[in-house]
Structures are given as structure tokens and as C-alpha cells.
C-alpha positions as CSV (number, residue, x, y, z in Angstrom):
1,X,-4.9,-31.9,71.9
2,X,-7.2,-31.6,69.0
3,X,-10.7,-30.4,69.0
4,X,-13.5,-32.2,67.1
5,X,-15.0,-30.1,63.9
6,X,-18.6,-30.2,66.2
7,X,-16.9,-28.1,69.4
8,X,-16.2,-25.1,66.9
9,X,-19.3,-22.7,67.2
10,X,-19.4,-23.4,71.3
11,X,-15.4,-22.8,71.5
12,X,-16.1,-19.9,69.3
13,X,-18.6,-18.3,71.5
14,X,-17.3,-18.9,74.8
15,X,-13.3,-18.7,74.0
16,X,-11.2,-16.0,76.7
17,X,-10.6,-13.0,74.3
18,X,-6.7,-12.9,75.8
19,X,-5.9,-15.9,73.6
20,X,-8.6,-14.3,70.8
21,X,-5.6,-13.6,67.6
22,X,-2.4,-15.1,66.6
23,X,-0.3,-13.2,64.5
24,X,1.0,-16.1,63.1
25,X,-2.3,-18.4,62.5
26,X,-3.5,-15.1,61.0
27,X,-0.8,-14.5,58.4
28,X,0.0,-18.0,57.3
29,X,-2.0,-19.4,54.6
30,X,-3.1,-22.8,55.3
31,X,-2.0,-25.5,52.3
32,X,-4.7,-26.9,50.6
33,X,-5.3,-30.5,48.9
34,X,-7.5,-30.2,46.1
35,X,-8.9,-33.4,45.2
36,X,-11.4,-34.2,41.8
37,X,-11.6,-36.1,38.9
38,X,-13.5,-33.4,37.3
39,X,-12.0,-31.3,34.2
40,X,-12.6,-27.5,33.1
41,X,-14.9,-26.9,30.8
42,X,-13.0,-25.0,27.6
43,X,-15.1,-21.7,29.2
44,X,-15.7,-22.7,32.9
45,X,-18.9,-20.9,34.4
46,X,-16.7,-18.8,36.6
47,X,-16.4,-16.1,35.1
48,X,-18.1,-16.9,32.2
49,X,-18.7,-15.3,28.7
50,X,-19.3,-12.1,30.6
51,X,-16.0,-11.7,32.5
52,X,-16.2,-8.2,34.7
53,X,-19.9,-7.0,33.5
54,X,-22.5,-6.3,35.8
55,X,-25.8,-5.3,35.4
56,X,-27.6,-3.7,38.3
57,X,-31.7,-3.5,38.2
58,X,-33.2,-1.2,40.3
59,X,-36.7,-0.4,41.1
60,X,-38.4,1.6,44.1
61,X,-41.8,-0.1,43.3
62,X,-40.3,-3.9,43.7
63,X,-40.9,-3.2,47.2
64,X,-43.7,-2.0,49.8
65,X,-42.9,1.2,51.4
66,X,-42.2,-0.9,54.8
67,X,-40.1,-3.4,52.7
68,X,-42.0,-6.7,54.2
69,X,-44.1,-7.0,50.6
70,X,-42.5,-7.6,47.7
71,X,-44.4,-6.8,43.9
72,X,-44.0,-10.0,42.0
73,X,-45.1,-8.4,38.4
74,X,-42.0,-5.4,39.0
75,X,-39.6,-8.3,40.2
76,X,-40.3,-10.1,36.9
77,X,-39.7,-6.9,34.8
78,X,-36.5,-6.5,36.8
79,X,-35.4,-10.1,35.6
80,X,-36.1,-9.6,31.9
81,X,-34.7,-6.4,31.3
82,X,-31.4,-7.6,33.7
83,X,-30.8,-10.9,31.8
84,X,-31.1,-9.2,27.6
85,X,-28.6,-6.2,29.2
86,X,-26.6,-9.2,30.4
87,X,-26.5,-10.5,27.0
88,X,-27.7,-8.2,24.4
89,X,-30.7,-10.0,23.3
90,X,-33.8,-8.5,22.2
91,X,-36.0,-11.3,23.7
92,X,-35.4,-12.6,27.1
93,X,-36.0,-16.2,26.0
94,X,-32.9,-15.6,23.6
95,X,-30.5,-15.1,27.0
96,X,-31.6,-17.8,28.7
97,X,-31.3,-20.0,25.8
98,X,-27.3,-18.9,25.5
99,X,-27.0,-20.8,29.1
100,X,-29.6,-23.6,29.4
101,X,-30.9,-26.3,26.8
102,X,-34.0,-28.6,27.3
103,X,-31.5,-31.2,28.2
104,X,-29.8,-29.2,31.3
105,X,-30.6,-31.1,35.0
106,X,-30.7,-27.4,37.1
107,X,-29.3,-26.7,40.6
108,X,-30.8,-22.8,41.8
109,X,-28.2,-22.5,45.0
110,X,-30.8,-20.4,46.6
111,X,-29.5,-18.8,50.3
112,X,-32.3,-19.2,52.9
113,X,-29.5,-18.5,56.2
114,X,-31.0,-14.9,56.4
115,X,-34.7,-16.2,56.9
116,X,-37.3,-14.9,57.0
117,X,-36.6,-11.3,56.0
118,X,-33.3,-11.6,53.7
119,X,-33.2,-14.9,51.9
120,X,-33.5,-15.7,48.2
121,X,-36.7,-14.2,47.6
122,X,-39.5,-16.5,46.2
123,X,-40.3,-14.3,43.9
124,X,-37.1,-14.0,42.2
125,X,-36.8,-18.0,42.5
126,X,-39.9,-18.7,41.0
127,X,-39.7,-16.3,37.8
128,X,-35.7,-17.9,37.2
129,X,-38.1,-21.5,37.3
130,X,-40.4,-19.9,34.9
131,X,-37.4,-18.8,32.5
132,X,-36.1,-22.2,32.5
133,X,-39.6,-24.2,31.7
134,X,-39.9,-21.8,28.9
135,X,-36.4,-23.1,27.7
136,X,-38.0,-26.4,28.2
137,X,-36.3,-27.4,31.0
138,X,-38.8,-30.2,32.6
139,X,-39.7,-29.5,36.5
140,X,-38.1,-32.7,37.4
141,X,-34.8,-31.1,36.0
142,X,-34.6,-28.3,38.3
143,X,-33.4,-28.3,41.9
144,X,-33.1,-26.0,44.3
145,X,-31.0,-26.4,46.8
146,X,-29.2,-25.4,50.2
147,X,-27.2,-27.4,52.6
148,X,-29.6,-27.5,55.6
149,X,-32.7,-28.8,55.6
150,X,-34.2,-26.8,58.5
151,X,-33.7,-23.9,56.1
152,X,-34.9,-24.6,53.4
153,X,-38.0,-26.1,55.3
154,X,-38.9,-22.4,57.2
155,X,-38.1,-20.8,53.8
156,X,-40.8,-23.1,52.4
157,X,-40.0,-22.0,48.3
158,X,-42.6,-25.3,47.3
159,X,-46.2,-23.6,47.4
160,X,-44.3,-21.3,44.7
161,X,-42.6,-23.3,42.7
162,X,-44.3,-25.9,40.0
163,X,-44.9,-29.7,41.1
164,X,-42.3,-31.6,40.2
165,X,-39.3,-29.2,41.1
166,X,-37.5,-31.0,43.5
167,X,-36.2,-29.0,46.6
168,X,-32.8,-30.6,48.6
169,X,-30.6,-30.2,51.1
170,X,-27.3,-31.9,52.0
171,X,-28.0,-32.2,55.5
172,X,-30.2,-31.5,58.5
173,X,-27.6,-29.8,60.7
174,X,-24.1,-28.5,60.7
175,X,-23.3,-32.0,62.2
176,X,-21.3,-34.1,59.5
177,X,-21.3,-37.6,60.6
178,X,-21.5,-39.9,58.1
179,X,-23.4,-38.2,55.4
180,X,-23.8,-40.3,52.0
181,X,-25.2,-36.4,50.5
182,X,-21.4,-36.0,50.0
183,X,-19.1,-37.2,47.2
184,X,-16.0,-39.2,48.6
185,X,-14.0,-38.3,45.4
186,X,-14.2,-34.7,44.9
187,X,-12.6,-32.9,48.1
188,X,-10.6,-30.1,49.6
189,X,-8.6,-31.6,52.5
190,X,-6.5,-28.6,55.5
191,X,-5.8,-28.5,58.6
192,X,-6.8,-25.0,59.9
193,X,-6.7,-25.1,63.9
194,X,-5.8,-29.0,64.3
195,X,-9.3,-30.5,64.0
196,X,-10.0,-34.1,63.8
197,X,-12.0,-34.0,60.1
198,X,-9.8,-31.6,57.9
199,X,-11.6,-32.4,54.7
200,X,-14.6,-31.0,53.0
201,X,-16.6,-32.7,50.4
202,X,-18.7,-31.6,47.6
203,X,-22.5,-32.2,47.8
204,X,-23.2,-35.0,45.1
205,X,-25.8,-33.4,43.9
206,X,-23.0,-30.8,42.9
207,X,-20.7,-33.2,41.4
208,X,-22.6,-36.2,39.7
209,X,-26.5,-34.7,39.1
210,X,-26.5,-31.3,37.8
211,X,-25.4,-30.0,34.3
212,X,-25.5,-26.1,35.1
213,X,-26.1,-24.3,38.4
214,X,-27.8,-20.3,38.9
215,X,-26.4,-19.2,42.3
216,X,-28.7,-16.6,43.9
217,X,-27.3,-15.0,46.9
218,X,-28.1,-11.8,48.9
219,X,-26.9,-8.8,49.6
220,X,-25.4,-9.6,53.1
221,X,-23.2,-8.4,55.8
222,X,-21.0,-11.2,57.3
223,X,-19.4,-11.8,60.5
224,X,-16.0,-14.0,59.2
225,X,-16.1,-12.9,55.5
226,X,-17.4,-9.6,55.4
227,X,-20.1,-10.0,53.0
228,X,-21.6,-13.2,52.5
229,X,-22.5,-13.1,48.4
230,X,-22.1,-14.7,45.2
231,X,-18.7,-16.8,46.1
232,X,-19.6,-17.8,49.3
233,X,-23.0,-18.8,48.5
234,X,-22.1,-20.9,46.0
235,X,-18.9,-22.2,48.0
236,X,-19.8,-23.1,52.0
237,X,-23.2,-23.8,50.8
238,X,-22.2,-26.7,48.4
239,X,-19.4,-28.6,50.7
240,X,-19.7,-30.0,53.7
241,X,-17.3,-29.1,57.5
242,X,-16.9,-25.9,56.1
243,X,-17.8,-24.1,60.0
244,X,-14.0,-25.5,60.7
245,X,-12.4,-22.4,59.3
246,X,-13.4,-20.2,62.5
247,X,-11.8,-20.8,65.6
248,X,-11.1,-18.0,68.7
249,X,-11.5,-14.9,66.6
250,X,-9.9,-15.9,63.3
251,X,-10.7,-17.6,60.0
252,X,-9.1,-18.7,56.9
253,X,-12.2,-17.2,54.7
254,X,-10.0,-15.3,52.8
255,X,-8.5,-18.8,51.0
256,X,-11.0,-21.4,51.7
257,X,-14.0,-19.4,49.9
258,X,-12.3,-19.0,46.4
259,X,-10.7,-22.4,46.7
260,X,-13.8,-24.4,47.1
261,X,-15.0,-22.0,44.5
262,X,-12.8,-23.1,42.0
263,X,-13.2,-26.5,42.6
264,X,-14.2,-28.7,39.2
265,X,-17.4,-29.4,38.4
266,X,-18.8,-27.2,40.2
267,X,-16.7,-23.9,38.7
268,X,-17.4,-24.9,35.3
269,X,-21.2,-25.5,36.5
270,X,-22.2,-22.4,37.7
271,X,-22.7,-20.2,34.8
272,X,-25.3,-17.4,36.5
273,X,-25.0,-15.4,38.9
274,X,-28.4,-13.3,40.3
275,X,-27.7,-11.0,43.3
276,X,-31.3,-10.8,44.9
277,X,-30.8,-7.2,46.5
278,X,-34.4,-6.3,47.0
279,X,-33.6,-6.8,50.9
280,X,-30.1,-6.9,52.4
281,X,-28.5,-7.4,56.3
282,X,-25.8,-4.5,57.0
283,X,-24.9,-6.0,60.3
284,X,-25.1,-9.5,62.5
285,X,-25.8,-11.3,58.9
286,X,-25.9,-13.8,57.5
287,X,-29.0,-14.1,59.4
288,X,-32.0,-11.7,59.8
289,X,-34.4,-12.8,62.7
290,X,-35.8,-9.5,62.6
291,X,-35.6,-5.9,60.5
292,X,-33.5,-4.7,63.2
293,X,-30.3,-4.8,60.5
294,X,-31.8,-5.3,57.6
295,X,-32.2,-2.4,54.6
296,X,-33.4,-2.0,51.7
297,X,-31.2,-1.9,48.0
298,X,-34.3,-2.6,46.0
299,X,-31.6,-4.1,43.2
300,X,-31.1,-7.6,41.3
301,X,-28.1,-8.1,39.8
302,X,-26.7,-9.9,36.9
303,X,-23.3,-11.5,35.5
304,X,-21.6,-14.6,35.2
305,X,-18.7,-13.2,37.1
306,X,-19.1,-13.9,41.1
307,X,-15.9,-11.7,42.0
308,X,-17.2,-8.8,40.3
309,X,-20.3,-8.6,41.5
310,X,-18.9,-9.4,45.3
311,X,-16.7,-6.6,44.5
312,X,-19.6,-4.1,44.4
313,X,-21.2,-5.8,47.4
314,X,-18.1,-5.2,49.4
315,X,-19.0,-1.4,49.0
316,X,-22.7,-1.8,49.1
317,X,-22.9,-3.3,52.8
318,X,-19.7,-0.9,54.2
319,X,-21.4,2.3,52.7
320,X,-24.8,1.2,54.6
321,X,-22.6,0.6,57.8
322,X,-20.9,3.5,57.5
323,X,-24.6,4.8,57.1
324,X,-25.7,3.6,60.1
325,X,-22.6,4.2,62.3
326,X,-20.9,1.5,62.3
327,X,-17.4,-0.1,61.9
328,X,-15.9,-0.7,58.4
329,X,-15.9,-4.8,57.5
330,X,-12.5,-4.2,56.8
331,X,-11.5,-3.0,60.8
332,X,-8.6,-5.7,61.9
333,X,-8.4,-3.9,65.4
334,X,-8.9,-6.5,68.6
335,X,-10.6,-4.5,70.4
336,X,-13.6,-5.2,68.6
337,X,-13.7,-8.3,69.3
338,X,-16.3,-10.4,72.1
339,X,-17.1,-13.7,72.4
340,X,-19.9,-13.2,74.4
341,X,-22.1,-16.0,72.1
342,X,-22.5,-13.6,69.6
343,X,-25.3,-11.4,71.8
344,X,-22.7,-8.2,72.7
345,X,-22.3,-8.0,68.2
346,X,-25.9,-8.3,68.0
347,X,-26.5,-6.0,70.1
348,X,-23.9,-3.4,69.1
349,X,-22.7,-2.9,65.7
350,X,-19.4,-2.2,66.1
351,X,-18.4,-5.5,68.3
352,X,-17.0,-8.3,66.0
353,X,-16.9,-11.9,66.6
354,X,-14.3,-13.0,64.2
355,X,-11.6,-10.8,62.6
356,X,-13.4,-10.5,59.2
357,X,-11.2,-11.4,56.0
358,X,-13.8,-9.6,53.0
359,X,-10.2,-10.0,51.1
360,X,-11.6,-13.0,50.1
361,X,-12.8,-11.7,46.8
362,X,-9.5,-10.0,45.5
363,X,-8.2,-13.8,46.7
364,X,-10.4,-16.0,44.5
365,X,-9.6,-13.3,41.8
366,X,-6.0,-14.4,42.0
367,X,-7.6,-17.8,41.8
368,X,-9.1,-16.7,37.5
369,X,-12.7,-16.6,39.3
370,X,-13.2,-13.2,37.9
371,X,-12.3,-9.2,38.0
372,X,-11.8,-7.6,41.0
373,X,-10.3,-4.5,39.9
374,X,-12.9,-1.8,39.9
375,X,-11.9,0.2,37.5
376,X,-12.4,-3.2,35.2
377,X,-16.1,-3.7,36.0
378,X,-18.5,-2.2,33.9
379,X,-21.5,-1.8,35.4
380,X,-24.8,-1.4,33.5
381,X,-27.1,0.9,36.0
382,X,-31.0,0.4,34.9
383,X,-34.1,2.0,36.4
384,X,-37.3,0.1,36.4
């Protein structure tokens, strides 16, 4: 019998932890059908010019000393001096220039899942928009976007931003239906538990609007992944039926996040990557109701390379946990796991709901998205 894509989450939560892990569905990769008419650019955006560099901005005055404010005039400093390290420039209207023209239509994949306290801060959104006016990229050219609306709307990024930026979603819910937001011709198409709707679509917006995207994730724990960061930011929050890949304990994160990632247009699209750090989740992310879980990195970082800098977030958020007492995002035991809807992991740090896969990022390095390796990251430390 198979199970509609909509019974997922509810299956999820209230599915007999007896039948919780497979060995088999957990080892066996799912195939994938990649489908697009899209080519790679000669240097796709992923990983860039800038293959394996970070650059990592931190300030202690970018926050207030309870964390809830943050200091707009440090954040921009942050930016400028993180975008000419990036590059080399001596002016930081010279780096932006090396990725955006006057002619570029702008997608800023912002992350607004961990709202209110950890989402892609407005601050940090707001001083990337005033970067790309000074390119002379028009207000009508820019976009930022997420997939839900409902997000987006709480975040509420417009009394920040200048009139005429247009602010998008994909759809209201995580209900798929028959949503025209999606493009018909650029799909990845697997059957991961024997659901009814096995393909996922690319937003349209993605494929057929936008020139060049800046993906601006946070620094957050995740309850199937690991982390949630730069690839799957940019990956589950630009396709659509992507909730499918969790099912009873399990998911196929580890493959489906770098594949959608290296889908065409949108890998050779996204040419900047800004890790907004200033606030991350260490535990019950992505989402941040409250400070219960939330900490504070006080960090932005920069590169054009998503796997590198997920590769340094995988450390960030298991360092915290190990911090705080908890269990490492990489613990595979089944003990952990409680599928009590989510309220026994919220409640207690070391309780999974899903077996986590943060493998993911050595995965979609496999896949040419970028460096893994940490020893071939250079990482450019700055103090603001």
C-alpha cells in the first residue's frame, strides 16, 4: 500500500519505534532521475572562483549582551571587510562587481524556518540589497525568497528592504497540490518509501526568472541532516515534495540534498554563499520558537563554496552540543530515537527523531559542489 507524500510528518510523529530503522532502506541509495534542459555554466556557481576558501567575520559587538538586539552599523562592517577578504579587493564595491552586473534579476534564498530568533537576519539581508543597488541592480531585480509563505510573512524582511524588492514564496504550505510556482521541465524524480508523488520540481522562479542567486543560511542544528546550512538552504528550500525523504526514523538526506544541489540552473546560479552566524540553534532546529536552544557564534561567513563552509558548520553545532551535553549529530544508535511528535527531542537533547545523515556534505562533495576535506579549506579568521 502506498502512502500519500501529505501522511509523512503525521506517520513520522506517531510511527511504533519497533519498526523505526531498516538496515536495508538505510544503506541503499535511492536512484535518482535528474531531469533539465539547463546547461553548466563554463564556471558553475557551485563552488565558484573561490573553491575551498572561507572567510569567517567575527565580532562580539554585532550582538547585545542578551543576543535579542542585533547592531546594524557592526553587521555592515562585518559584510565589507568579509566580501574584499573573499576577493582581494581594496573596495567592497569592486567584489560585488566580480559577481553581479546592473543587468542581473537577484534571488537572496534567505532561511526564515528558524523564526523569530535564528532566521536570516534583516540586517544582513538588507546591507546584501544595499550592495547590489550600489552595483546598480534595480529593486525590481531583486527577490528574496523562501518556499513558504507563512514564513516569510512572520519574518516580515519588507519594512527593511527598499520598495520595489519583490518578496516570494513558492507556496503557502508543505501541501503540493497542483502548484503552477513549479517548473514541469526541470525535476528530480525517486521513489524513497513508495509514495504516490516521487518527483520534486524546481521553483520557476529558480529556473526561468533569476540570473544569479546569494543563498544566506544559518548556523543550524538539524534533526534529518545534522546541520541545516548552505546546501540545504539552497536545496529543500528551492524544490518542491522534498518532506518525502523522512519516513519512520530514516532519511535519504545524505543523497537528495547535494543532488538537488547540483541540479542546472540553479548550481550554476548561485554564486554566494553568506553564513549569517550572528545567532545559531544547537538543538531541535531548524526552528527556534524560543532561546531555549539557541546560542550565540556572533560570525558571518563568506565563500562561494557551500560544502566548505557546511564543513565547518558540521563542527560548529557538534562542538556547542558537546558544550551543552548533548549527543554528537553523527550518533546512529536507535536508542535515541522517539517518535513521540517531536515533544520528548524537544524536550531532551539527546532524543532523536530521525537517524541524522550530516554525511550529506562529504556526499554533495563527491557530487564537484565543493571541498570537503579539512585540511583543503583555508579559512580566513577576522576580528571586527
Amino acid at each position: 500500500m502506498k502512502t500519500t507524500r501529505r501522511t509523512f510528518v503525521q506517520l513520522l510523529a506517531a510511527a511504533p519505534l519497533a519498526s523505526a530503522v531498516h538496515a536495508k532502506e538505510s544503506k541503499d541509495p535511492p536512484k535518482y532521475k535528474v531531469v533539465t534542459p539547463y546547461k553548466s555554466a563554463a564556471t558553475p556557481g557551485m563552488p565558484g572562483p573561490y573553491p575551498g576558501k572561507v572567510v569567517s567575520v567575527k565580532s562580539a559587538k554585532c550582538l547585545s549582551e542578551d543576543g535579542r538586539k542585533i547592531n546594524g552599523e557592526v553587521v555592515r562592517e562585518m559584510m565589507e571587510r568579509g566580501m574584499r577578504a573573499l576577493t582581494g579587493d581594496a573596495k567592497t564595491i569592486d567584489s560585488w562587481r566580480r559577481f553581479f552586473t546592473p543587468d542581473d534579476v537577484v534571488g537572496i534564498k534567505v532561511n526564515a524556518g528558524g523564526r523569530p530568533w535564528v532566521i536570516s537576519s534583516h540586517d544582513i539581508v538588507a546591507e546584501t540589497i544595499r550592495n547590489l543597488m550600489e552595483v546598480g541592480v534595480k529593486p525590481q531585480q531583486i527577490y528574496i525568497y523562501e518556499r513558504f509563505q507563512n514564513q516569510l510573512d512572520q519574518a516580515n524582511y519588507a519594512p527593511r528592504v527598499p520598495q520595489g524588492v519583490n518578496i516570494i514564496a513558492a507556496e503557502r504550505a508543505n501541501v503540493r497540490g497542483d502548484n503552477l510556482s513549479y517548473d514541469p521541465k526541470v525535476y528530480v524524480e525517486a521513489d524513497f518509501f513508495g509514495e504516490d508523488d516521487t518527483r520534486s520540481n524546481m521553483f520557476r522562479l529558480v529556473s526561468q526568472k533569476l540570473t544569479k542567486i546569494i543563498n544566506i543560511p544559518n548556523m543550524k542544528d538539524h534533526g534529518a541532516t545534522g546541520v541545516t546550512g548552505c546546501l540545504k538552504n539552497i536545496a529543500y528550500g528551492s524544490f518542491s515534495n522534498v518532506a518525502r525523504t523522512h519516513f519512520k526514523g530514516l532519511t535519504h538526506t545524505k543523497t537528495f540534498v547535494g543532488t538537488l544541489a547540483a541540479v542546472e540552473p540553479m548550481r550554476s546560479k548561485t554564486v554566494l554563499q553568506i553564513m549569517d552566524g550572528l545567532r545559531g540553534v544547537w538543538h531541535g532546529g531548524p526552528f527556534a520558537p524560543t532561546l531555549r536552544y539557541v546560542f550565540f557564534p556572533k560570525t558571518i561567513q563568506f565563500a562561494t563554496d557551500p560544502v566548505a563552509i557546511d564543513r565547518l558548520l558540521l563542527d560548529i553545532i557538534d562542538d556547542e552540543r558537546k558544550r551543552q551535553g548533548a549527543i554528537s549529530i553523527w550518533n546512529r544508535d536507535e536508542k535515541t530515537l522517539d517518535f513521540n511528535n517531536g515533544k520528548n527531542r524537544d524536550e531532551d537533547p539527546n532524543t532523536n527523531i530521525i537517524i541524522r545523515e550530516p554525511g550529506h556534505v562529504e556526499y554533495a562533495s563527491g557530487l564537484g559542489l565543493g571541498v570537503h576535506d579539512i585540511r583543503e579549506i583555508e579559512v580566513r579568521e577576522i576580528e571586527v
